[in-house]
Structure formats: C-alpha cells, structure tokens
N, C-alpha and C positions, 0 to 999 in steps of 0.2 A: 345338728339335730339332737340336743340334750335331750329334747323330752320325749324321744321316741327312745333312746338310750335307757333312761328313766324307766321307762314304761317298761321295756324289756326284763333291765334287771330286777324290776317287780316282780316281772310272771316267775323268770328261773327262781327267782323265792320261795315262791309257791309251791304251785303244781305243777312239775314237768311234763309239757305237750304229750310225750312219748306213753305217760301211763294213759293217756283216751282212752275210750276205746272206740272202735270204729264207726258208730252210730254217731256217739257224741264229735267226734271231726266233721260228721258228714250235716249235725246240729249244725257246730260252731262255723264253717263255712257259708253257711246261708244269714246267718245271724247278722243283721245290721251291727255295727260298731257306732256307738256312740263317737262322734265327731271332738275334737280338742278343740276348746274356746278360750284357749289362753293367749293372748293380745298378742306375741308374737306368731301362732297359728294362723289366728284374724287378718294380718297384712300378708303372709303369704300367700294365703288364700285370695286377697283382695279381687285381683286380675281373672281369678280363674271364674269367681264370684259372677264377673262381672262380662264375661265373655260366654257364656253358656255354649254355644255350638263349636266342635270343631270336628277333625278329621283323623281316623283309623287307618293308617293303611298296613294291610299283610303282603308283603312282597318276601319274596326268595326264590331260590330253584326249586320250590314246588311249586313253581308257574309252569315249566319245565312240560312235567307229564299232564298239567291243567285236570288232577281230579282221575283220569285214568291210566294204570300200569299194568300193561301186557295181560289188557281185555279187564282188569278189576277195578271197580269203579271206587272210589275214597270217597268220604262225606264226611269230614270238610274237607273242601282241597289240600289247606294244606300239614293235613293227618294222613298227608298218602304213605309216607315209610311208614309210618306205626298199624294204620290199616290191612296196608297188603303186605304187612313182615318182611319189607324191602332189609337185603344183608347191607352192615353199614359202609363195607364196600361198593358194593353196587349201585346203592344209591351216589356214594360223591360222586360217583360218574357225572350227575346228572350237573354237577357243576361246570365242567369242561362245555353240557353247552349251552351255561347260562350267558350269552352277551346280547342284553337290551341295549341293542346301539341307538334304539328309537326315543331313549331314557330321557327326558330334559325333568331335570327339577325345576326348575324356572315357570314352565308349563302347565307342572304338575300344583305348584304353593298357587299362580295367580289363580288356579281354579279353584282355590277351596278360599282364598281369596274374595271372589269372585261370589262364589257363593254362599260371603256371610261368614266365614267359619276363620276362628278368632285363633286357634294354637292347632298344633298337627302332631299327632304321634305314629312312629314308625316302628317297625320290628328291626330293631339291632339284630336279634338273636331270635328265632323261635324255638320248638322244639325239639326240631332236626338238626339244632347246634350249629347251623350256617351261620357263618357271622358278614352281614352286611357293611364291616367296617374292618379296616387293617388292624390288624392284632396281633403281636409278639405271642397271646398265647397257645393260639391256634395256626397251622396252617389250612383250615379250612374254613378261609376267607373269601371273600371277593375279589381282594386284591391278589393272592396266592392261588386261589383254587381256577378263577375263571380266565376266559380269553378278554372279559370285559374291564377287568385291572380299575376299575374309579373306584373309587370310596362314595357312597350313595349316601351315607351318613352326612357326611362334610357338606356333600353337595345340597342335601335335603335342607341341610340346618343354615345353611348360607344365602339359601334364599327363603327359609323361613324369615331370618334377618332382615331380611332387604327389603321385604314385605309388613314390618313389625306385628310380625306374628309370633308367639309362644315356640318353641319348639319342645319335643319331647319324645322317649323314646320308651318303645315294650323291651323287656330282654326278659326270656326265661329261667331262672335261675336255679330250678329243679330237673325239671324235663330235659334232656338232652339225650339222641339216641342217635351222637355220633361216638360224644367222647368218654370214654371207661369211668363210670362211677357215678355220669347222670344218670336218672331217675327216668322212667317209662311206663307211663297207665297201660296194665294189664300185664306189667314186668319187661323184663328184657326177653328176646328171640335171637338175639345172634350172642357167640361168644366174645366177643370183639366190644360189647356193654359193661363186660365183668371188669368191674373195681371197683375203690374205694371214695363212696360218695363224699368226703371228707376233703379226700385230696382233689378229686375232681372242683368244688368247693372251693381251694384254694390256690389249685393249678389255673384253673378254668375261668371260672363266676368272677370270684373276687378281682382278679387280674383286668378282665376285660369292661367288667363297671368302672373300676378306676381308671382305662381307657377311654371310657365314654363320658365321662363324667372329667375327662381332662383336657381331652384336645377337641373339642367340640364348640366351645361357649359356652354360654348361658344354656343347661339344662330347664327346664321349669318342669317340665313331667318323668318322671320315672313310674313306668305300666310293669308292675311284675304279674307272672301267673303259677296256678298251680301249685301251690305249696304242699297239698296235701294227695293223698295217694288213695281212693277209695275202695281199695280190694283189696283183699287176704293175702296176694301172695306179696304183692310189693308191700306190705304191710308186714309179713315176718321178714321181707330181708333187708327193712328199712327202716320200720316202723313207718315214723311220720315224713318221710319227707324232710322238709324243713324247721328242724327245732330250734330250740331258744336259740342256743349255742352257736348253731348255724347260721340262724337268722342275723346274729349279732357281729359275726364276722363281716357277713352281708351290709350290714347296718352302717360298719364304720365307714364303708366308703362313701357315704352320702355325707358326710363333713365337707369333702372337696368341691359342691354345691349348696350355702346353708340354705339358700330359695330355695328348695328342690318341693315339690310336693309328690307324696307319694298314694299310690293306692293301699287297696285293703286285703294286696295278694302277698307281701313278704312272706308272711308267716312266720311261725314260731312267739306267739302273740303278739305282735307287733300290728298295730291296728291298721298304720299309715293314716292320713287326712279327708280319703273319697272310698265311700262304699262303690261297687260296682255290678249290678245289676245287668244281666245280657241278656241280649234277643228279648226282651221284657220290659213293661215299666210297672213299677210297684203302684197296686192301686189309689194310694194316698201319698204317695212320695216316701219320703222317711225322714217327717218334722222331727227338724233340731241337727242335723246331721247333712254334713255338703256330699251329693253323689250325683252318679255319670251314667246314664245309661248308654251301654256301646251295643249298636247293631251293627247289621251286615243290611244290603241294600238288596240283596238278592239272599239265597239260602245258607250261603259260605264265606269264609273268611276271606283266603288264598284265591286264586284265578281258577275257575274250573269252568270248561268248556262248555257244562251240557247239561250245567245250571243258567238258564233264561227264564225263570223265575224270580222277574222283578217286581221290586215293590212301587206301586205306584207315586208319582209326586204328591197326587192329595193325599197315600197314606205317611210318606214321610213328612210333610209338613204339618200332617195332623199329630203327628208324633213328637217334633219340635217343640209346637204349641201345648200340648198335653203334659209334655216331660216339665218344661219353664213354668206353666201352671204347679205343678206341684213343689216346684223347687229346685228340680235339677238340671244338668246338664247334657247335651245331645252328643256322644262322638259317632259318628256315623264313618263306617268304613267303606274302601274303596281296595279293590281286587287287583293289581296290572298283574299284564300280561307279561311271558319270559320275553316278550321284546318292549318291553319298557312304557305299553299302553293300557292308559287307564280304559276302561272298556266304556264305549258310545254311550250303551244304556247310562253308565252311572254320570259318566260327563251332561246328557241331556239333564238327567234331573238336577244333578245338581247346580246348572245355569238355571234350572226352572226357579229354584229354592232362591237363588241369590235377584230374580227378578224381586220375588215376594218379598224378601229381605231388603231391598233398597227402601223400599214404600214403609217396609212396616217394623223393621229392623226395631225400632226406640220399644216397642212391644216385647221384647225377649231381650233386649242387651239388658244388664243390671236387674233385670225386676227379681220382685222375691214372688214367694207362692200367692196363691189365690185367699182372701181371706173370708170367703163362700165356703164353697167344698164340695156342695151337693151335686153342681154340674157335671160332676168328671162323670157321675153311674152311684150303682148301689150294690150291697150285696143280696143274692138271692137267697134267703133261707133254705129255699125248697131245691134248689141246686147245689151238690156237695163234691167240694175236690176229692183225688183221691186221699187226702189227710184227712177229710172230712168236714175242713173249714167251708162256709157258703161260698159262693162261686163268686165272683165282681164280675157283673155288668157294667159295661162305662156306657154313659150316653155322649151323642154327639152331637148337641144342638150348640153349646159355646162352653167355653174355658175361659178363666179369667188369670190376668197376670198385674203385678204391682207395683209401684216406685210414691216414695214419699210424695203427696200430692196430688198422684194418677193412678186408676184404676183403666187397664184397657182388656175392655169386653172382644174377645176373637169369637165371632160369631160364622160357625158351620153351616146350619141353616139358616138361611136369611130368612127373617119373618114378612111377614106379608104388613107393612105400615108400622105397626110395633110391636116392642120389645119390653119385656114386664122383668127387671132385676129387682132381687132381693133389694130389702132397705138398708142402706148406707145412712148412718146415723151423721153423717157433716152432711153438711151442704153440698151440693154437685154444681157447681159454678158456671160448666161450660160441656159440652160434648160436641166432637169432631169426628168427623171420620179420618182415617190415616191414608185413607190413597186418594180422598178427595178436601185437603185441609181447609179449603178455600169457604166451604160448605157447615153450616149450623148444623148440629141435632135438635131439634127441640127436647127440654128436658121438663119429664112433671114430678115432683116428685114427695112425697106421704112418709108416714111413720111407717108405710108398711112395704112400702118401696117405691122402686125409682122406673117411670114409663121414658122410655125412648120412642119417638119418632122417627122412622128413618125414610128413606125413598124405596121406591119399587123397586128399583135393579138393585143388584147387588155388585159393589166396587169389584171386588175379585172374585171368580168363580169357585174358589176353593174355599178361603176362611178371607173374611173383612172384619177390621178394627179397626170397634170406636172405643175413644182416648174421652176418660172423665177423668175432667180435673175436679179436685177435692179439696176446698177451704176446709180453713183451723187442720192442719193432718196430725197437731199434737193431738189433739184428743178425739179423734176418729179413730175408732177400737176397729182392731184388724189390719191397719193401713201399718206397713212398715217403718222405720224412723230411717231420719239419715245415719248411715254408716261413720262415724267419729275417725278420721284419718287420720 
C-alpha cells in the first residue's frame, strides 16, 4: 500500500490532525475524499467495481442482551455497554453465555449467495473489543472467553471461499471499552478504560490486524470506524483519536495484504479507496469517487429484540437500484441472533432480492451511473435542511443504470402503453424487457427522445427493466467506455 503510505507521510508534513479543531473534524468527517485513480488502484478496485451488492453482518455478544440490560433499552444494539455504562467486568460476563450452537456459516454465505450479494463483511472486533477470532493479544476472544470455542472468522471466510465470494472484515481500531487505552464516544465510565491509547495501539490494534490479515486468506475488504471523537471531553484526553502517527502504525499492517481495499474510516488522513455514506444515499452519488452505501434492514446494527421495524423488499430493492444508478455500491446488513440466527424477516427479504436478482442481475453487476440524472428527484428551494441547503426530493418513477453498449431503464411505475426517455444521441438498436427476453419493445425514437412501447402488465411488481442496446457506444456522450484491463 505505497500510495496510502505516501499520502500519509504528506499529511504528517503538513498540518497535524491533532491542531483541528472540533468543528473542522466534524467538517472533514462528512467530507467525500476524492477517490485514487492510479492504475494500480483501478485493478484493485476492478472486482469491487464490478460486484456492487453485498453483506454487513454485526454479530458479537451484544446479541446476548439483544438491545436491553436490566430494563435499559440501547439503540443500537450493539452500543448497549457504552449506552447503559455496563462495568467492563460485568459486561465479559456476557461472553460466558455467548454459544450460537445454531451458527452454520455455510447457511449463512449461500444466503447472501443466494441473494445476489457478491463479497460479505464481518465484525472481527467492534466496539466492545470482543474479538470474533483467536487472538494471542487478547483473551477476550471467542475462543478464550466463550463455551462456543470456534473461530467465526475462519469459518465465515472459508465458506465465503467456496462460494467465490469476496471476503472481508470491520475491526474498530479506536473504540474499544474493554481494553485500557481504547477510546469511548462520550469518554470512558469505568476505571478499568484508563490507559495509554498508544500502547493500547500497539498491544491491541496492531497485533490483532496482523492476525486477521494473516491466517485468514485472501482479505479484499478491510471496514474501519470511528476514527475521530466528537465531544470535548474525549477531545482533551485524546485529542483526535486516530492521528497520522497512529494511523500509520495502523497502515503498515495492510502490506501483509497488497489487494486489500480499504475504506474512508482509518483516519489520521488516510483517505483509504470507498467513501462511506450510512443509513443514507447521497442524492447524486459522489461523481468521480468509488462508495458503499451500508444500511441496516431494520433500525440497528446488532440483534435487538424489540426492533420489528422492517424495511420493506420494495424499499430495499428500490435502494439497490437507486444506489447502482448513482454509482455506488449496496452493503446491506444482517443482525444474528446469540444463537447463531439470521432473523426470518431479514432471510425473507433477502431470498425476495435474490429472486429479482436472477431476472435482472446484468442490470446492477458492472454498470456505472445513470447518464440522465434528473430521474432520481430535485432539489426543493423552498425546503431548507437544518444547514440550510434545499432539501432533495427523489422521485420514484425509474432510474437508469449503464454498461458500454446498454442503457437499462428500471422502471417503478409502470406506465400505462409508454414510456417517453430523454434523447439518447446513438441509435437505440433494440429494447427488451429483462424478465421477459423473448419479447420486443417497440422503439421510436427523435432528436428529442426515445418513446418506448411497452405492454399492460408489468413483468415484476416492484421495478421491471428494459435493456437498450446502444450502437456506435464510442461516440454516444454519456454512455460509459470499456474498462482497459
């Protein structure tokens, strides 16, 4: 990773993270990062490019209390030690009775499999410093701490393998409110936090990435979070969180993987390769720059009980199709349970997703963005956030997505006979529907745009796409080029 190396020792040149001030972190945290387009960036990115959907999952022993501890409800699930100022004793208890003997990874990869989704990332580590995988530098493992003794890691990534799927892993590398010297939004509450984030750093972080990043395989994702601390007190007794300095410790251990891509949480200005956008999708994507929008399927991360606020299939597949319109990519997260199940709701939908996915899959693998724009919505002048920017309305009639050649229209509401798209300056050669290929669209089409003919029904009750192919795609402006491999 020379040129994340590179980049770093630029910033410590600079301006040291540490002089911020607290405003401007809370700036530069929201801040898209311009994307690396230097040719060896480009092929690592190829796969991820190219695979747009995949799978979040949050597992640990905050499945355990599932969101509530002795009557106090946590949101998210699994923020319940830092919410309800669990002592960091009291909480590993909750290790003793973590054993998902219901666990199959096997089970768990054909479903995301199954439903279309192309690489899977896990939580090695989250915030409560459980570590999901064997590790000399903890004993508050999996292996050490619980009655369940497997490494979830291995297992996970062994049948991501078998599946040729991506594999890839979250690990927190600031937040930690087991062991002395991690870091804690809103500070530390027990004495048992107090030390030296440094050594922690280098006892802890450093030790266990190059664990993960050794006996595992092929890495391809590495999810960091949290780098930075947004409140005054953890702010005097730490300043930033993750500085250059720190960050760069952090840094060396991704040599042991040079595929590795990383996101935009290291910190200590370290850009990494995917912006990451949550619970959200930005209303125009963020042209020029590869990002991942990661939700939750219900309102939380972790497994919480007495969250049955799900989102429906037609809003996450309207999401898929909205995000891949823009240019990005879908990770969609899934919650198990302390006995090792993925919860019903999220299993139905996402067999719903992976039906839609067989039909219309070539629609979202590979495409790039829309070269329209105007379908996603608008902004309202006369609506103002609280910054005071106009508000985005998105509309929901169709999104368009691209590939050298093809333009495919995902159409929400189906129009009644036809369909009036903007003008496409090539020729439209041929239109098909994708869940009925068998079948013509009649196509007419003017300087001023392109009329579609379609039938009464509509193929799928949620979103159906039609596939136009596009002669000469050199000099059709907007249409993307092939990718030089």
């Amino acid at each position: 990773m020379k040129l994340l190396l590179i980049a770093l020792m630029t910033v410590i040149g600079t301006a040291s993270a540490a002089d911020k001030s607290l405003d401007q972190f809370r700036a530069d945290a929201r801040k898209p990062k311009r994307a690396d387009k230097s040719e060896t960036t480009q092929r690592r990115l190829d796969w991820w490019r190219e695979a747009k959907f995949g799978m979040f999952i949050h597992w640990g022993i905050y499945a355990v209390p599932a969101g509530v501890y002795k009557g106090k409800e946590s949101n998210p699930g699994e923020w319940v030690q830092n919410r309800c100022r669990i002592p960091v004793s009291e909480y590993a208890e909750l290790a003793g009775q973590f054993n998902p003997g219901q666990f199959d990874a096997d089970l768990w990869m054909q479903l995301a499999a199954d439903a279309g989704m192309k690489y899977v990332i896990i939580t090695a580590k989250h915030h409560d410093g459980f570590a999901m995988f064997k590790t000399t530098a903890s004993d508050f493992n999996i292996m050490d701490a619980t009655p369940f003794k497997r490494d979830v890691i291995k297992e996970i990534s062994d049948a991501c393998r078998k599946r040729g799927m991506k594999f890839g892993v979250y690990y927190s590398q600031a937040q930690d409110w087991h062991h002395p010297g991690g870091l804690s939004w809103h500070g530390p509450w027990d004495p048992a936090q107090a030390g030296d984030t440094d050594e922690y750093i280098d006892k802890v972080a450093v030790p266990q990435l190059r664990e993960l990043l050794t006996h595992y395989g092929p890495v391809s994702i590495l999810w960091f979070d949290t780098p930075q601390f947004f409140n005054p007190s953890a702010l005097a007794r730490d300043k930033t969180g993750i500085t250059p300095v720190r960050a760069q410790r952090l840094a060396e251990t991704l040599k042991l993987q040079p595929g590795i891509i990383i996101n935009n949480r290291l910190g200590g200005g370290i850009h990494g390769d995917t912006d990451t956008p949550e619970q959200s999708i930005p209303a125009r994507g963020y042209p020029g720059r590869d990002w991942e929008t990661c939700m939750t399927m219900n309102n939380t991360w972790g497994f919480k009980k007495d969250d049955q606020n799900w989102k429906s299939t037609e809003t996450l597949l309207r999401n898929l199709v909205d995000i891949a319109s823009k240019g990005g990519n879908y990770l969609l997260n899934v919650g198990p349970t302390a006995e090792g199940l993925i919860p019903q709701p999220s299993i139905d939908r996402l067999k719903q997703i992976g039906q839609w996915m067989k039909i219309n899959g070539e629609a979202i693998y590979g495409t790039t963005a829309t070269p329209f724009g105007a379908e996603a919505g608008s902004f309202d002048p006369r609506k103002k956030e609280k910054n005071g920017k106009p508000v985005f309305t998105p509309s929901w009639e169709w999104r368009c997505t691209a590939k050298p050649g093809k333009l495919y229209i995902h159409l929400f509401r189906w129009p009644a006979g036809k369909f009036e798209l903007p003008a496409v300056k090539s020729r439209v050669s041929k239109a098909t529907l994708l869940a009925v290929p068998g079948e013509k669209v009649e196509v007419k089409q003017t300087g001023s745009g392109v009329s579609l003919s379609l039938p009464a029904q509509a193929p799928d009750p949620i979103v159906s796409v039609v596939c136009l192919d596009i002669e000469d795609e050199k000099n059709a402006p907007g249409l993307p080029a092939k990718r030089a491999k």
